[in-house]
C-alpha positions as CSV (number, residue, x, y, z in Angstrom):
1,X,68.1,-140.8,66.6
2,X,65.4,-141.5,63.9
3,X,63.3,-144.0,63.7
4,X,65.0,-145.6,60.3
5,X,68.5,-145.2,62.4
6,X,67.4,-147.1,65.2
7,X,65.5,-149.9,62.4
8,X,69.2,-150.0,60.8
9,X,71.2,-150.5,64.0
10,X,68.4,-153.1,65.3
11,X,68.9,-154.8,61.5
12,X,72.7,-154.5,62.2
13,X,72.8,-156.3,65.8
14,X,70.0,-159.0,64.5
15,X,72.7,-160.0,61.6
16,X,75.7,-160.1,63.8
17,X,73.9,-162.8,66.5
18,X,72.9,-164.5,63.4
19,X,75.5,-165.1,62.2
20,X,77.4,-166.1,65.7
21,X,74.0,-168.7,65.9
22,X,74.6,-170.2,62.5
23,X,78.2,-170.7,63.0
24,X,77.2,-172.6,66.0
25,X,79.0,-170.8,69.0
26,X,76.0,-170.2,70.7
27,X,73.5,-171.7,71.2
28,X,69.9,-170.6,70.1
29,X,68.6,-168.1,73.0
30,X,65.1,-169.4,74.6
31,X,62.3,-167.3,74.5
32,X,62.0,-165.4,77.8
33,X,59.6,-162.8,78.7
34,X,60.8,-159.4,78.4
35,X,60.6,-158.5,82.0
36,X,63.4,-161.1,82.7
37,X,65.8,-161.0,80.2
38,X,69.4,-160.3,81.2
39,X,70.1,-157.7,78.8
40,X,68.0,-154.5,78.5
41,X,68.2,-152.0,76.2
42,X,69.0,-147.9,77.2
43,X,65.3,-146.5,76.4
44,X,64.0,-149.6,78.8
45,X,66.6,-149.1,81.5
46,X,65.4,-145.1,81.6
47,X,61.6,-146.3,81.4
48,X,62.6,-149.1,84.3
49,X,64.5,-146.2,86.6
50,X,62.0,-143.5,85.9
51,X,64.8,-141.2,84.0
52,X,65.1,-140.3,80.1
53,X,67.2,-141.7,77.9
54,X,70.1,-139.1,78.4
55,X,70.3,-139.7,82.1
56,X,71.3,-143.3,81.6
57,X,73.5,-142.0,78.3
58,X,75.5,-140.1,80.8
59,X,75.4,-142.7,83.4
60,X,77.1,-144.8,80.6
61,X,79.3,-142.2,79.4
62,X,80.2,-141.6,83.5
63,X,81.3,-145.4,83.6
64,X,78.5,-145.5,86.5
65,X,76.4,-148.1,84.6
66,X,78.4,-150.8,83.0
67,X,77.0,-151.5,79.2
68,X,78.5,-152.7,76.0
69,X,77.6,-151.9,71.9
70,X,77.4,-155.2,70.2
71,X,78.4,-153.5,67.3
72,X,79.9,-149.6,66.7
73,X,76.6,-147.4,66.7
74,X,74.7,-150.5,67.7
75,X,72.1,-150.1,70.6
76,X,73.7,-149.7,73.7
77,X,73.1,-153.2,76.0
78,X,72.8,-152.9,79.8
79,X,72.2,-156.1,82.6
80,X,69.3,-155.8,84.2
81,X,71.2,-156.3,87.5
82,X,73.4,-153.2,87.0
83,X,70.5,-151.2,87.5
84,X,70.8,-151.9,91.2
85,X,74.7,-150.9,91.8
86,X,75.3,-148.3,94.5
87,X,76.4,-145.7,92.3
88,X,73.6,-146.5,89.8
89,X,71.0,-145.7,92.6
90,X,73.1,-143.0,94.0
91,X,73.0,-141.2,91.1
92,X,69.5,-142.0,90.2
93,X,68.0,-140.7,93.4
94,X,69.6,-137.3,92.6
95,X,68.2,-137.0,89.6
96,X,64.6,-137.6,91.1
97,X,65.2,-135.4,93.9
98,X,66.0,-132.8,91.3
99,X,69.8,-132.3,92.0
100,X,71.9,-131.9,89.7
101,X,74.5,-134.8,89.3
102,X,78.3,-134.6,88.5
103,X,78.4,-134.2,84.4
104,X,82.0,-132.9,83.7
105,X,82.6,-129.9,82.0
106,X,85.4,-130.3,79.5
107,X,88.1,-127.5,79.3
108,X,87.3,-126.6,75.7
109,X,83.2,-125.7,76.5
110,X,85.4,-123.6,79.7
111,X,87.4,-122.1,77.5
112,X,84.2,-120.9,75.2
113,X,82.3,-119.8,77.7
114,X,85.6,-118.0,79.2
115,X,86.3,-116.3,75.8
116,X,82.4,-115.4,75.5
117,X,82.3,-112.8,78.2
């Protein structure tokens, strides 16, 4: 993702809350340091576990780690307490121990690597 992406999608999510604000169905979010906010974004949960980015990308894509897109190709956003599920740490410690972790294999990259040979 470049850097003008990431400014865009930011840009997007920023509009969308705005306008939920100024239609009044929420109300205006306090300012709270960023070590305690509910909602993290995916490069600070990898920096907070110790991972990259794609480890909690397929965590998320694994259903392991619960997150939501505000918007479609909006940041992905992640509770901070979610970091601490089971499976979360489960999977986490594997990585760090170097293990490889369960990432499916879909029939079709089978099939190419069948038809390769």
């Amino acid at each position: 993702m470049t850097c003008t992406s990431t400014r865009y999608a930011l840009q997007r999510v920023t509009a969308v809350l705005r306008s939920v604000l100024l239609r009044g169905a929420w109300a205006a979010p306090e300012l709270v340091p960023s070590d305690q906010q509910p909602w993290i974004t995916m490069p600070q949960a990898a920096a907070t576990l110790s991972v990259s980015e794609m480890v909690v990308r397929r965590l998320i894509v694994q259903k392991s780690l619960p997150a939501r897109q505000i918007v479609k190709f909006g940041p992905w956003m992640i509770e901070r307490y979610h970091l601490d599920l089971p499976s979360v740490c489960k999977e986490i410690r594997r990585v760090h121990e170097g293990r490889r972790t369960g990432w499916a294999v879909s029939e079709k990259q089978t099939g190419a690597i069948r038809g390769f040979q």
